[in-house]
Biopython code that builds the backbone (N, CA, C, O; Angstrom):
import numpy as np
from Bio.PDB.StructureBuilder import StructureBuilder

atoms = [
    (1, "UNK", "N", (121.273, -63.546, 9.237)),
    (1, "UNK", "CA", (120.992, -64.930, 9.625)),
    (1, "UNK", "C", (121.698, -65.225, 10.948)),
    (1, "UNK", "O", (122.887, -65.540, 10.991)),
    (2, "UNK", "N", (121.068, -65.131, 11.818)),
    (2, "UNK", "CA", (121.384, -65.428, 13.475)),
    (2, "UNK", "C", (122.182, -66.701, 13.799)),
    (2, "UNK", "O", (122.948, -66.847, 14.751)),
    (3, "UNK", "N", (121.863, -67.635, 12.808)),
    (3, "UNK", "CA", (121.971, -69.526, 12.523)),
    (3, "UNK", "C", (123.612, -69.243, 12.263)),
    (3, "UNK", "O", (124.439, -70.087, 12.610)),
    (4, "UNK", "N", (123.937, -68.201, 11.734)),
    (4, "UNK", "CA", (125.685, -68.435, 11.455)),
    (4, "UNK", "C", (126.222, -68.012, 12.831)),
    (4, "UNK", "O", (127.255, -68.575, 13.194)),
    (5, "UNK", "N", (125.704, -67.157, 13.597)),
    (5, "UNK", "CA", (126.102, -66.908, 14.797)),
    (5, "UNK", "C", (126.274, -68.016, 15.864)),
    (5, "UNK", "O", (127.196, -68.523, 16.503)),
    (6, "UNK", "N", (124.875, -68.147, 15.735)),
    (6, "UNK", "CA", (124.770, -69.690, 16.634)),
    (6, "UNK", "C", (125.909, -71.189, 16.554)),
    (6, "UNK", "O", (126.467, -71.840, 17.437)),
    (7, "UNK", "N", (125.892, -71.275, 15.371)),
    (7, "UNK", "CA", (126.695, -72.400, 15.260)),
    (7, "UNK", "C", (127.925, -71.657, 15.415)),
    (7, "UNK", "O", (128.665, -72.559, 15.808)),
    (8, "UNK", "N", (128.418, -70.937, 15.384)),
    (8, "UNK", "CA", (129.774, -70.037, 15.945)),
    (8, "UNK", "C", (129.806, -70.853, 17.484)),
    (8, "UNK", "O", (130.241, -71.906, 17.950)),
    (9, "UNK", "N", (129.344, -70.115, 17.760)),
    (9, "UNK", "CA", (128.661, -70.562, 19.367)),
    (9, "UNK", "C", (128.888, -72.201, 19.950)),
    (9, "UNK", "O", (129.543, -72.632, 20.899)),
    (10, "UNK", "N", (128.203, -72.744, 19.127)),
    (10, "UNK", "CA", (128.206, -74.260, 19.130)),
    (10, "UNK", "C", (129.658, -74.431, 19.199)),
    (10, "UNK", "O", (130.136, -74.785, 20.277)),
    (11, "UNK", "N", (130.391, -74.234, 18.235)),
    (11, "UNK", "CA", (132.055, -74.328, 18.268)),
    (11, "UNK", "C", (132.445, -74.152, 18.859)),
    (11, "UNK", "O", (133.038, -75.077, 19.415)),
    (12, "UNK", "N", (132.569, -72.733, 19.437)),
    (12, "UNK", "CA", (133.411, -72.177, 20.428)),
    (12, "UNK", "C", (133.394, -73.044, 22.041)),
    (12, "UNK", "O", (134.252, -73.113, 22.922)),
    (13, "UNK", "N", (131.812, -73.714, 21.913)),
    (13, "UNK", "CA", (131.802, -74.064, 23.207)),
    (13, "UNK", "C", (132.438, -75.495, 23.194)),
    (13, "UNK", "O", (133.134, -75.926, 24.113)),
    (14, "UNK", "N", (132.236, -75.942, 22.454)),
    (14, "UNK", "CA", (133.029, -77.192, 21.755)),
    (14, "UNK", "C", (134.266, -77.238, 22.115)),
    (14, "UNK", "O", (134.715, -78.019, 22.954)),
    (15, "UNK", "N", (135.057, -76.190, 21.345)),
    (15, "UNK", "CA", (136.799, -76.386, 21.578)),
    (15, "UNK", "C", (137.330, -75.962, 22.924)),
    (15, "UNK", "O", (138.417, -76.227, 23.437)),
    (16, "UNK", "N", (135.923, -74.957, 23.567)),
    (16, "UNK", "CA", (136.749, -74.765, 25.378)),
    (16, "UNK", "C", (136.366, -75.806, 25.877)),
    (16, "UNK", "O", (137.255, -75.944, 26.718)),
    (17, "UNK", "N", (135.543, -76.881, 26.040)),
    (17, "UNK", "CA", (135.361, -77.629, 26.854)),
    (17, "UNK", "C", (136.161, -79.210, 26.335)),
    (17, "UNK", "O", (136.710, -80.018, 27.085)),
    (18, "UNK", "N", (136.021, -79.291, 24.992)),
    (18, "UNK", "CA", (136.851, -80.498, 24.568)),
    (18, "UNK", "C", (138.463, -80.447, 23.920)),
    (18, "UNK", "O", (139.344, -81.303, 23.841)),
    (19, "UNK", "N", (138.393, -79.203, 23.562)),
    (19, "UNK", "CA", (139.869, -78.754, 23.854)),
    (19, "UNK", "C", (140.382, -79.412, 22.227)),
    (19, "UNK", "O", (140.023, -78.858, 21.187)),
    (20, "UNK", "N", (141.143, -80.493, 22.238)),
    (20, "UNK", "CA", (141.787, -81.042, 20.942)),
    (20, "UNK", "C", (141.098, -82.446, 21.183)),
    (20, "UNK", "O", (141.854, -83.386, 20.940)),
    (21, "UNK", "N", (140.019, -82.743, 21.544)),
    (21, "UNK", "CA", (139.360, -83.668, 21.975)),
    (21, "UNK", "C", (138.208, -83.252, 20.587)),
    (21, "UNK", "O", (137.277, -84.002, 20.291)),
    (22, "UNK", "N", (138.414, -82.307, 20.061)),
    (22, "UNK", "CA", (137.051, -81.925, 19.302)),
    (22, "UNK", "C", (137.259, -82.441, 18.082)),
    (22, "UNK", "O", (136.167, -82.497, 17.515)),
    (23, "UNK", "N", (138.436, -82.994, 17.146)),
    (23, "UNK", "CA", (138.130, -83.647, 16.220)),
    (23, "UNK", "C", (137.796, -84.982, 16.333)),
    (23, "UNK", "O", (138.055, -85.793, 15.443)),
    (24, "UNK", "N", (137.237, -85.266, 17.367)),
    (24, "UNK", "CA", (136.756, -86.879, 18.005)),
    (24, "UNK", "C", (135.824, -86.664, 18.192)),
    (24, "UNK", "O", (135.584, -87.362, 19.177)),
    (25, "UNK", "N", (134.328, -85.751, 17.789)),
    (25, "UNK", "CA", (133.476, -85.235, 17.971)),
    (25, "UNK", "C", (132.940, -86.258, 16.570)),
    (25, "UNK", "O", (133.619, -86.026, 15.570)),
    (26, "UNK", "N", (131.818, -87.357, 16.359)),
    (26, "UNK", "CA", (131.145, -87.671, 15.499)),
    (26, "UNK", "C", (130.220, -86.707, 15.497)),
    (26, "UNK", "O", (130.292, -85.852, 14.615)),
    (27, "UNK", "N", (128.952, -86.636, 16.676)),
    (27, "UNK", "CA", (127.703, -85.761, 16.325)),
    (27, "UNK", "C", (127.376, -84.686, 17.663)),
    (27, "UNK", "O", (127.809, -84.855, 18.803)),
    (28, "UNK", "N", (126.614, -83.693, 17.265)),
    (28, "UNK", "CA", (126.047, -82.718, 18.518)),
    (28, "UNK", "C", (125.082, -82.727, 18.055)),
    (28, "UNK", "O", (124.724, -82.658, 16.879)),
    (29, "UNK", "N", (124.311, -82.862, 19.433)),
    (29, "UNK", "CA", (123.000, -82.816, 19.640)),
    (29, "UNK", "C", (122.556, -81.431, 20.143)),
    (29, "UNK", "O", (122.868, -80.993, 21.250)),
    (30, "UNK", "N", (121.887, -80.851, 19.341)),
    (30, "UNK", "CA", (121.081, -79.224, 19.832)),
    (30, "UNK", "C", (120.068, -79.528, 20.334)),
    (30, "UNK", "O", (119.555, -80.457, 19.710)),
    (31, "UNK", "N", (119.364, -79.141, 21.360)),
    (31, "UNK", "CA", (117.679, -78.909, 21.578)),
    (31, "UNK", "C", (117.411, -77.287, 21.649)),
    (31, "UNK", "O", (118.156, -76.506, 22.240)),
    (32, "UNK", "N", (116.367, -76.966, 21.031)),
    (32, "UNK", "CA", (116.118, -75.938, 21.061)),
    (32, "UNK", "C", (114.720, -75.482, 20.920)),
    (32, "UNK", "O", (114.116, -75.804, 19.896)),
    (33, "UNK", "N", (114.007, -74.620, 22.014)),
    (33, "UNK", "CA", (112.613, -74.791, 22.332)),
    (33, "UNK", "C", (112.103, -74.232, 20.578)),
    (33, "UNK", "O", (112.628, -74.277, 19.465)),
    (34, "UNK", "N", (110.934, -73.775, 21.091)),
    (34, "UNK", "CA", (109.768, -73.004, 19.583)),
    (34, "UNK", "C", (110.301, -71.823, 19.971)),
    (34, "UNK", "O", (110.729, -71.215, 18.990)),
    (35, "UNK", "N", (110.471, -71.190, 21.086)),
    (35, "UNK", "CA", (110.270, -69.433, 21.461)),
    (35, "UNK", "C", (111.837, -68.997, 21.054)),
    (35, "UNK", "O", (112.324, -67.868, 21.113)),
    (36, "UNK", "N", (112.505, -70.308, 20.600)),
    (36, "UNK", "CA", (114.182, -69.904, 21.048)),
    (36, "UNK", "C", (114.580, -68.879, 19.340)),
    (36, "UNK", "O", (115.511, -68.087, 19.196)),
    (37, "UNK", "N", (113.465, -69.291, 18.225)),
    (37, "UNK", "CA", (113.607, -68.328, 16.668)),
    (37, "UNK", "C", (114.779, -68.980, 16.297)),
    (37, "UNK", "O", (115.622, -68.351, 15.657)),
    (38, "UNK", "N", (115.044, -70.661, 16.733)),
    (38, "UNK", "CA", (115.817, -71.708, 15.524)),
    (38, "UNK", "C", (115.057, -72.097, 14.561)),
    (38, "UNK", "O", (113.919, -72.527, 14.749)),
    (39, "UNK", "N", (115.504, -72.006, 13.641)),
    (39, "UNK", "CA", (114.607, -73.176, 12.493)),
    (39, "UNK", "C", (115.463, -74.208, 12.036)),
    (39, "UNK", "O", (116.483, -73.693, 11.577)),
    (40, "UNK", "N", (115.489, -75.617, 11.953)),
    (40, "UNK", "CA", (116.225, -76.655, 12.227)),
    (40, "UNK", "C", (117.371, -76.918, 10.918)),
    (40, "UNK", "O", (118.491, -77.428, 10.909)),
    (41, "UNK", "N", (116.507, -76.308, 9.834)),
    (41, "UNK", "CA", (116.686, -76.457, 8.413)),
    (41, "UNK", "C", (117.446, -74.990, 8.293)),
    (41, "UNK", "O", (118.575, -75.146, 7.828)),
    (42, "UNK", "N", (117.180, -73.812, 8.543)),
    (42, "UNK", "CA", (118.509, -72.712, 8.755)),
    (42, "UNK", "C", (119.724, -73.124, 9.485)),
    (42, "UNK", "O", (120.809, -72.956, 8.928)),
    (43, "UNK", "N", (119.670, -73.678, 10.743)),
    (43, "UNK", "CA", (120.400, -73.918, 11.563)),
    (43, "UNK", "C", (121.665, -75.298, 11.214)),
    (43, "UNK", "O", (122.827, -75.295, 11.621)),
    (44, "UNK", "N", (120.991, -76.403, 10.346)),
    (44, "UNK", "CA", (121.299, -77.231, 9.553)),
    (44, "UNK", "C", (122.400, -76.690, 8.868)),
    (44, "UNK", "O", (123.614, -76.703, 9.074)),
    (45, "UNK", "N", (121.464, -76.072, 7.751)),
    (45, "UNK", "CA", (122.371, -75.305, 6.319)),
    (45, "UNK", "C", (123.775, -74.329, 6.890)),
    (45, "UNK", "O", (124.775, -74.235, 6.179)),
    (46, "UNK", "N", (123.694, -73.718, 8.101)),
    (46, "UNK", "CA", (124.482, -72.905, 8.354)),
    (46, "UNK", "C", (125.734, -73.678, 9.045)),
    (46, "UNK", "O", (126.907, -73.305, 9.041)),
    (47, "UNK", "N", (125.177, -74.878, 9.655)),
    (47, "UNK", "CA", (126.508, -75.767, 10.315)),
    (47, "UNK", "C", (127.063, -76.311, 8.928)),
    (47, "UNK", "O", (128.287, -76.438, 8.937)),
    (48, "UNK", "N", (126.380, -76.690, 7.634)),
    (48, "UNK", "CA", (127.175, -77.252, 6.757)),
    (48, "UNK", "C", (127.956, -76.300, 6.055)),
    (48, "UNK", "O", (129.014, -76.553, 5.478)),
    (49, "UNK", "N", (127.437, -75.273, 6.118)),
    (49, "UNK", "CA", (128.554, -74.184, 5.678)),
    (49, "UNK", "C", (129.644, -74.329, 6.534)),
    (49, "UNK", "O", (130.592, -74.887, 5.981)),
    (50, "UNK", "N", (129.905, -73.895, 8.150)),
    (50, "UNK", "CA", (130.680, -73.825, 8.986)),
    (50, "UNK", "C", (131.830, -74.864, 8.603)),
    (50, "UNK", "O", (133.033, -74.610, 8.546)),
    (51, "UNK", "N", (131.094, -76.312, 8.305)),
    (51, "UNK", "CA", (132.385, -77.129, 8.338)),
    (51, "UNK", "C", (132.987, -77.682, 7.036)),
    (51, "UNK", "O", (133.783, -78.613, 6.918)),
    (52, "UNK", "N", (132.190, -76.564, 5.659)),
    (52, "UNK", "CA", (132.596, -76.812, 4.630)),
    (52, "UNK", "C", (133.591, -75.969, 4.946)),
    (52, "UNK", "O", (134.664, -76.476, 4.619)),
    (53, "UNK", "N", (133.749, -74.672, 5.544)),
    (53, "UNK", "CA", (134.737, -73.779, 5.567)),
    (53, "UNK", "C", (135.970, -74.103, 6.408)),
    (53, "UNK", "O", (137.016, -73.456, 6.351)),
    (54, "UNK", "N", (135.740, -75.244, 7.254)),
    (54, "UNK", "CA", (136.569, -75.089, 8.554)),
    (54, "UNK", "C", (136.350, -76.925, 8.246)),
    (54, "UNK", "O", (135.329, -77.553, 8.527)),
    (55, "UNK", "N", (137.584, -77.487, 7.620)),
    (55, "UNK", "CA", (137.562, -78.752, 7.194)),
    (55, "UNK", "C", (137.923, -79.669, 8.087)),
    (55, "UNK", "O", (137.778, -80.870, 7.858)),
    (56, "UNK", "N", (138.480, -79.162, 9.305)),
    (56, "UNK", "CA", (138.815, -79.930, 10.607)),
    (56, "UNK", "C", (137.466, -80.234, 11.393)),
    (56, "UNK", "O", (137.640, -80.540, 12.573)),
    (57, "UNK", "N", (136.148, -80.202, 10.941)),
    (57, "UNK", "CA", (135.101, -80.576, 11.484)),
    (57, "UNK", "C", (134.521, -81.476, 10.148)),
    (57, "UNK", "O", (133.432, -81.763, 10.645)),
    (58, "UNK", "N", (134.504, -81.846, 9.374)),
    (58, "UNK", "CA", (134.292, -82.009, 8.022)),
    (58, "UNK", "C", (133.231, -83.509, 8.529)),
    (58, "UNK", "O", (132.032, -83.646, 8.286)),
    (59, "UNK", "N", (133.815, -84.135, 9.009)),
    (59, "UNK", "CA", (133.210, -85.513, 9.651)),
    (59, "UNK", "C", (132.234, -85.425, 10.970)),
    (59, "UNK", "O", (131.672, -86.327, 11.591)),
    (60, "UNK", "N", (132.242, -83.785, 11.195)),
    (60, "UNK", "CA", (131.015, -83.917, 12.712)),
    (60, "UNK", "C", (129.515, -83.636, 11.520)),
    (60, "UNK", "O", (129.371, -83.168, 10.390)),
    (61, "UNK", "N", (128.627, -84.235, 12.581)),
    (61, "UNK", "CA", (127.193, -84.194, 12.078)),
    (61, "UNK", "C", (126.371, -83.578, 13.512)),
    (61, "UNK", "O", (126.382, -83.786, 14.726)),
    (62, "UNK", "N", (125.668, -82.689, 12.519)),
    (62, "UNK", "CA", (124.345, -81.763, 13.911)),
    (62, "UNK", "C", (123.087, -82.553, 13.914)),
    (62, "UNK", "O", (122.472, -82.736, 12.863)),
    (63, "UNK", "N", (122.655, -83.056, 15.114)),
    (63, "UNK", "CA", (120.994, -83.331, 14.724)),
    (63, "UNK", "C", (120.414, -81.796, 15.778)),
    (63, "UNK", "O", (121.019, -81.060, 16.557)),
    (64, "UNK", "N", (119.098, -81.841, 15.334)),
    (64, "UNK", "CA", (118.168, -80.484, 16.113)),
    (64, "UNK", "C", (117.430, -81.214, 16.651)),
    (64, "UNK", "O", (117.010, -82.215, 16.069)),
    (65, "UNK", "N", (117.017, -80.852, 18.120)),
    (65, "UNK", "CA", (115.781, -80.981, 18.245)),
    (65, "UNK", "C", (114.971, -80.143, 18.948)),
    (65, "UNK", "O", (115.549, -79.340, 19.680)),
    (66, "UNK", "N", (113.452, -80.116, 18.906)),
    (66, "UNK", "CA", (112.911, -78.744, 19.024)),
    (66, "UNK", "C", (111.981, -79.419, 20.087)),
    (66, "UNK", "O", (111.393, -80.498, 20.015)),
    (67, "UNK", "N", (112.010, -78.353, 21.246)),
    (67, "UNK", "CA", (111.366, -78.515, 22.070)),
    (67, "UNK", "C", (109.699, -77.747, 21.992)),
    (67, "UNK", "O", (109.648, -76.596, 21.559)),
    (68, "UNK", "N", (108.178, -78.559, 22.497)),
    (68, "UNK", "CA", (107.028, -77.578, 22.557)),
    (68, "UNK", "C", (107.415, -76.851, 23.510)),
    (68, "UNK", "O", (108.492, -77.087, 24.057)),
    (69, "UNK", "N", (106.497, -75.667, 23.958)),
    (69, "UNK", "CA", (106.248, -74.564, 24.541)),
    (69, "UNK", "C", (105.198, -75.438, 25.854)),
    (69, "UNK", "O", (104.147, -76.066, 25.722)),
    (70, "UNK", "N", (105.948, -75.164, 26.966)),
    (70, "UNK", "CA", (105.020, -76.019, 27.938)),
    (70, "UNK", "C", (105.200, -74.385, 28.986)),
    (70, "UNK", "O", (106.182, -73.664, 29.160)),
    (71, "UNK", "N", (103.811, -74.291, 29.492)),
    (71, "UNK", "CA", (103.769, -73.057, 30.833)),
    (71, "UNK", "C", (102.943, -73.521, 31.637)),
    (71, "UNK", "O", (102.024, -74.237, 31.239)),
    (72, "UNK", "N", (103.132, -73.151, 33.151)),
    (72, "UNK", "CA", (102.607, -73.499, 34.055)),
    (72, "UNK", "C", (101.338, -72.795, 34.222)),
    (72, "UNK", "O", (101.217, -71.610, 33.912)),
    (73, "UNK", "N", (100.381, -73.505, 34.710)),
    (73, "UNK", "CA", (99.137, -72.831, 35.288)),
    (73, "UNK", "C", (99.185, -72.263, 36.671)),
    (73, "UNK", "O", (99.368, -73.199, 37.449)),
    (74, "UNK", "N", (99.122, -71.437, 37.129)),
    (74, "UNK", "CA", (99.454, -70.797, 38.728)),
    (74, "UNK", "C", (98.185, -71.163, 39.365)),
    (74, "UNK", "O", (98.415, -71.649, 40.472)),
    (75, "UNK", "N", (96.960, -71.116, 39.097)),
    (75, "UNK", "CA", (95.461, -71.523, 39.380)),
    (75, "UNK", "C", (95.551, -73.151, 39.508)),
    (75, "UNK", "O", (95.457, -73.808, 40.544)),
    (76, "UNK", "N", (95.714, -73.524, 38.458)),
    (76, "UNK", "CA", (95.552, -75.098, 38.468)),
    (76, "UNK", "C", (96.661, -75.808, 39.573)),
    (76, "UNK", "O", (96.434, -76.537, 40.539)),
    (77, "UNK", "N", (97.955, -75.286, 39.023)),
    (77, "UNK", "CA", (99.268, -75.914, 39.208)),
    (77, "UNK", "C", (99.670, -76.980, 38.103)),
    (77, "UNK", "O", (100.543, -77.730, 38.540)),
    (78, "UNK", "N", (99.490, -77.117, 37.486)),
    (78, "UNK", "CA", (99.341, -78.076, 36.680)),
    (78, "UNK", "C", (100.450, -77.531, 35.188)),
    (78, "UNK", "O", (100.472, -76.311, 35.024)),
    (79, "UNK", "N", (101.170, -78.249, 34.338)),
    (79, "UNK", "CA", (101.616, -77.483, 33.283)),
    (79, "UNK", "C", (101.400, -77.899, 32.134)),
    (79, "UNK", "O", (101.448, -79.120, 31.985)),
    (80, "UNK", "N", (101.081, -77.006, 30.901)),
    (80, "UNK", "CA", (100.291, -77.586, 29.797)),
    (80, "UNK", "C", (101.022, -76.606, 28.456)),
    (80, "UNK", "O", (101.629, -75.548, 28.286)),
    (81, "UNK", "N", (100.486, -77.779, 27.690)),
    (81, "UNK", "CA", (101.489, -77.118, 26.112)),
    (81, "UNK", "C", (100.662, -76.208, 25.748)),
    (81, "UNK", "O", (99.445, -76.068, 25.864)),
    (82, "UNK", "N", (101.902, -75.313, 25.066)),
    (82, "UNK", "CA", (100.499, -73.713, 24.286)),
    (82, "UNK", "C", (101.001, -74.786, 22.993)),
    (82, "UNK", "O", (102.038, -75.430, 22.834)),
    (83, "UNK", "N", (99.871, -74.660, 22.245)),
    (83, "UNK", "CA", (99.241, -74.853, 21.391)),
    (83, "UNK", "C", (98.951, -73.178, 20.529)),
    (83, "UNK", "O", (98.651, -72.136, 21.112)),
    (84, "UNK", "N", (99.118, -73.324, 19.293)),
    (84, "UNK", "CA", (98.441, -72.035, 18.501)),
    (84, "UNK", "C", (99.028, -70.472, 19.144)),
    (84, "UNK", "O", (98.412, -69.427, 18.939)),
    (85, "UNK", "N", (99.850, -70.517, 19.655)),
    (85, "UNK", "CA", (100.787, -69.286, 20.496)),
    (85, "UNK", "C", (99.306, -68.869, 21.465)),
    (85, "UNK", "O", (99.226, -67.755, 21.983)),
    (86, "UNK", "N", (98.261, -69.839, 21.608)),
    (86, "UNK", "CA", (97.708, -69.930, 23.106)),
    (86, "UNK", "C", (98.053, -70.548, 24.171)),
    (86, "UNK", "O", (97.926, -71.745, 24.428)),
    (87, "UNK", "N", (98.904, -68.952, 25.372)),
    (87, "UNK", "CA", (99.179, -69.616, 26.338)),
    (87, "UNK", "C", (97.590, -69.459, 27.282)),
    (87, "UNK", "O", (97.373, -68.520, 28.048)),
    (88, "UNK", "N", (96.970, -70.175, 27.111)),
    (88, "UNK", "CA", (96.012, -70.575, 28.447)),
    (88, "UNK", "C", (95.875, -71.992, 28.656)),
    (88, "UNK", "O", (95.941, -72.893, 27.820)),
    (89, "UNK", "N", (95.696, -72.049, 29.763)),
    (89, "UNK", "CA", (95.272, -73.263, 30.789)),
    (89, "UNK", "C", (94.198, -74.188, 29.904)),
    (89, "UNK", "O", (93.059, -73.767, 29.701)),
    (90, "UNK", "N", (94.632, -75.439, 29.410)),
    (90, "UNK", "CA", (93.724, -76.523, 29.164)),
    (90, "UNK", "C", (92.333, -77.049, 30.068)),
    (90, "UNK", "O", (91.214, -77.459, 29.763)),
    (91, "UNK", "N", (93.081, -76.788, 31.362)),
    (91, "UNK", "CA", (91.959, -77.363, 32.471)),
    (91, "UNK", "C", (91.009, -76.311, 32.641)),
    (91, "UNK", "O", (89.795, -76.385, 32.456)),
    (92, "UNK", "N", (91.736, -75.238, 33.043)),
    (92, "UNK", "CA", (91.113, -73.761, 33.681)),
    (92, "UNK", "C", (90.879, -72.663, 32.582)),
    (92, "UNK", "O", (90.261, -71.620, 32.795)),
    (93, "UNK", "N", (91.303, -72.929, 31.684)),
    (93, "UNK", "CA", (90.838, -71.382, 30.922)),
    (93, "UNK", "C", (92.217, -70.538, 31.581)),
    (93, "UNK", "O", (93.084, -69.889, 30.995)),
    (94, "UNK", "N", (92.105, -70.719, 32.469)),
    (94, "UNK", "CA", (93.392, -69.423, 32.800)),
    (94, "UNK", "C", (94.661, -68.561, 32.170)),
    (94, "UNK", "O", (95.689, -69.229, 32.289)),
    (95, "UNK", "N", (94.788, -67.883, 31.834)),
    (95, "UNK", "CA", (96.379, -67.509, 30.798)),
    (95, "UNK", "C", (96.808, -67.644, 31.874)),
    (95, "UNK", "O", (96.284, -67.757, 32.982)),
    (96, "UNK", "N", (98.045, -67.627, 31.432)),
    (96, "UNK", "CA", (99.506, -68.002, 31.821)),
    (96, "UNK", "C", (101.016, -67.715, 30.817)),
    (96, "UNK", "O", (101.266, -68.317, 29.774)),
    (97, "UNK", "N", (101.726, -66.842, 31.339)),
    (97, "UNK", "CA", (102.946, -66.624, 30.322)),
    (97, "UNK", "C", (104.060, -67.545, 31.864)),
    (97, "UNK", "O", (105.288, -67.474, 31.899)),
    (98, "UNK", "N", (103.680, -67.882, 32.336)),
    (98, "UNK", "CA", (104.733, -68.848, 33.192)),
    (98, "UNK", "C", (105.612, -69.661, 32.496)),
    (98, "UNK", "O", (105.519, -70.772, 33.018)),
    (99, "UNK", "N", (106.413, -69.692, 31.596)),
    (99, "UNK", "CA", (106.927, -70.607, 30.470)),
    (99, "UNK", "C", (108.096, -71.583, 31.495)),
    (99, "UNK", "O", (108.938, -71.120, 32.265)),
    (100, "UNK", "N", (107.878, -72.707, 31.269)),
    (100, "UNK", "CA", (108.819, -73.582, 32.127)),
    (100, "UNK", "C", (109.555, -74.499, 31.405)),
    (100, "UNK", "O", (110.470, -75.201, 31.836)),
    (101, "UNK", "N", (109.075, -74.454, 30.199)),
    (101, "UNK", "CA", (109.942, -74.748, 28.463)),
    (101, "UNK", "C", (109.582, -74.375, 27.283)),
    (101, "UNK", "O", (108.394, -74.502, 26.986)),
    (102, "UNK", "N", (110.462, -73.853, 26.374)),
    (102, "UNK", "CA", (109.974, -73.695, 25.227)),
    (102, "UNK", "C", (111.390, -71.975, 24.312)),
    (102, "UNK", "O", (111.410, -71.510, 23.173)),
    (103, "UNK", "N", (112.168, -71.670, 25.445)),
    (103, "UNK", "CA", (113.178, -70.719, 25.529)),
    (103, "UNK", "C", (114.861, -71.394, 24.944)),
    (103, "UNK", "O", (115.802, -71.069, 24.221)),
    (104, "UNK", "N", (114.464, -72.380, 25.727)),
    (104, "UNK", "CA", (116.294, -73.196, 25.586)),
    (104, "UNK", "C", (116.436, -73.205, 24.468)),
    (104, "UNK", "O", (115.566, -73.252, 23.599)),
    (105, "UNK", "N", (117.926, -73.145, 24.323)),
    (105, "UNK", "CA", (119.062, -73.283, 23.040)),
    (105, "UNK", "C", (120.410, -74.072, 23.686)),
    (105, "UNK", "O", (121.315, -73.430, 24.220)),
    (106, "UNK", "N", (120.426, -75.169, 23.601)),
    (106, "UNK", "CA", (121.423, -75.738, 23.817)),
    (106, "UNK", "C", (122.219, -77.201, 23.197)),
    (106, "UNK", "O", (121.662, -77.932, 22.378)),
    (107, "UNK", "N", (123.589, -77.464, 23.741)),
    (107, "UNK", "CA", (124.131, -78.555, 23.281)),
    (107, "UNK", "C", (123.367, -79.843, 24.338)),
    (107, "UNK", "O", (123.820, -80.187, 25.429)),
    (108, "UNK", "N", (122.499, -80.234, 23.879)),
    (108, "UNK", "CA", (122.146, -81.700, 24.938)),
    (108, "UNK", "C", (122.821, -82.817, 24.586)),
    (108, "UNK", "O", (122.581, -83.709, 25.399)),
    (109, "UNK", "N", (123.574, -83.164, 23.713)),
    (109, "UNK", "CA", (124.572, -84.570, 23.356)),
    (109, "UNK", "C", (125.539, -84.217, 22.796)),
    (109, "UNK", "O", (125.405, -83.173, 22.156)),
    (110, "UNK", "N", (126.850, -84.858, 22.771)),
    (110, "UNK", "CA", (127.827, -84.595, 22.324)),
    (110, "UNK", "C", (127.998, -86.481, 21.876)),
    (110, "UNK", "O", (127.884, -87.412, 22.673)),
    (111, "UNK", "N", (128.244, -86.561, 20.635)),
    (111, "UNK", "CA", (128.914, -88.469, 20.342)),
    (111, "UNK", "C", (130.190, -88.179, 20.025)),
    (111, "UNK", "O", (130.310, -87.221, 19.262)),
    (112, "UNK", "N", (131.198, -88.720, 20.382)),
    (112, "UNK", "CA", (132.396, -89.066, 20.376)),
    (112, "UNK", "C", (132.692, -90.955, 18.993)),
    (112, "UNK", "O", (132.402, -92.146, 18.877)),
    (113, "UNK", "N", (133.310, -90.012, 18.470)),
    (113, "UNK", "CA", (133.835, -91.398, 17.250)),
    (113, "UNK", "C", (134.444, -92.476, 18.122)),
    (113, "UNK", "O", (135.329, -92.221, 18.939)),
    (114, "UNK", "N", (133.873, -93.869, 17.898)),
    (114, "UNK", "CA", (134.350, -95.123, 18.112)),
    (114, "UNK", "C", (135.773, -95.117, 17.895)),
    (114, "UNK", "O", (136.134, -94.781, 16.767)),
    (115, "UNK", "N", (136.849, -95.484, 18.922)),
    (115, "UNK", "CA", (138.227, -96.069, 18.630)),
    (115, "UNK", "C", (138.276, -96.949, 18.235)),
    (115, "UNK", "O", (137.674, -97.882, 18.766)),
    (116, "UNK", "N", (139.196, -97.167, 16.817)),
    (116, "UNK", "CA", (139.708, -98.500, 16.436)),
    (116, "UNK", "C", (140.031, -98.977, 17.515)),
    (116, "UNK", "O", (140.442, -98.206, 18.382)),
    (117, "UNK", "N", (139.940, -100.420, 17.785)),
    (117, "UNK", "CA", (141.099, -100.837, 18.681)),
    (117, "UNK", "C", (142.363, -101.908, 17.231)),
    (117, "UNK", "O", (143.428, -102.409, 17.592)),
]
sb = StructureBuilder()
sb.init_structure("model")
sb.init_model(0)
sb.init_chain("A")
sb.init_seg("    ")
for serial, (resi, resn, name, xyz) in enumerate(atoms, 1):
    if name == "N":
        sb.init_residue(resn, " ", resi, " ")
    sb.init_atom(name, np.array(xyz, "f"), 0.0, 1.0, " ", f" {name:<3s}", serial, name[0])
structure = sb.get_structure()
């Protein structure tokens, strides 16, 4: 299961960049294309393991979100969603493996817990 790796990942990048700033972490936001082989509900289950094990995250929450598969048309210029793992051109008929989204795996939000005042 790749999903335990990943959220490894997620962490690690977590504590180098927020340092002891990371138990002030309410939620992370993932995006992650179709081509990237997340499934939201593996990826889910495997962060709730992570912070059943590792209780100093116990209060962060993951949302996913999954990006379509968008590739450029080189004929048209134009860029259009594959649909049905058909990459061709909506306008033109044309294939196209030009992928200009649909690869990414990343942290796109980080929420930080409200201070009492």
């Amino acid at each position: 299961m790749h999903e335990l790796s990943i959220v490894k990942d997620i962490f690690d990048t977590l504590e180098e960049h927020y340092d002891a700033k990371v138990e002030d972490i309410q939620q992370v936001q993932v995006t992650a294309g179709l081509l990237s082989n997340v499934q939201p509900v593996l990826i889910q289950n495997a962060f709730d393991a992570f912070i059943t094990d590792h209780p100093y995250y116990r209060e962060m929450e993951l949302e996913v979100l999954v990006n379509d598969i968008i590739a450029h048309c080189d004929h048209c210029k134009k860029d259009f969603q594959v649909r049905y793992h058909k990459f061709v051109c909506d306008d033109c008929g044309t294939p196209s493996a030009n992928i200009v989204q649909g690869n990414e795996l990343f942290i796109s939000k980080v929420i930080f817990k409200q201070k009492e005042h």
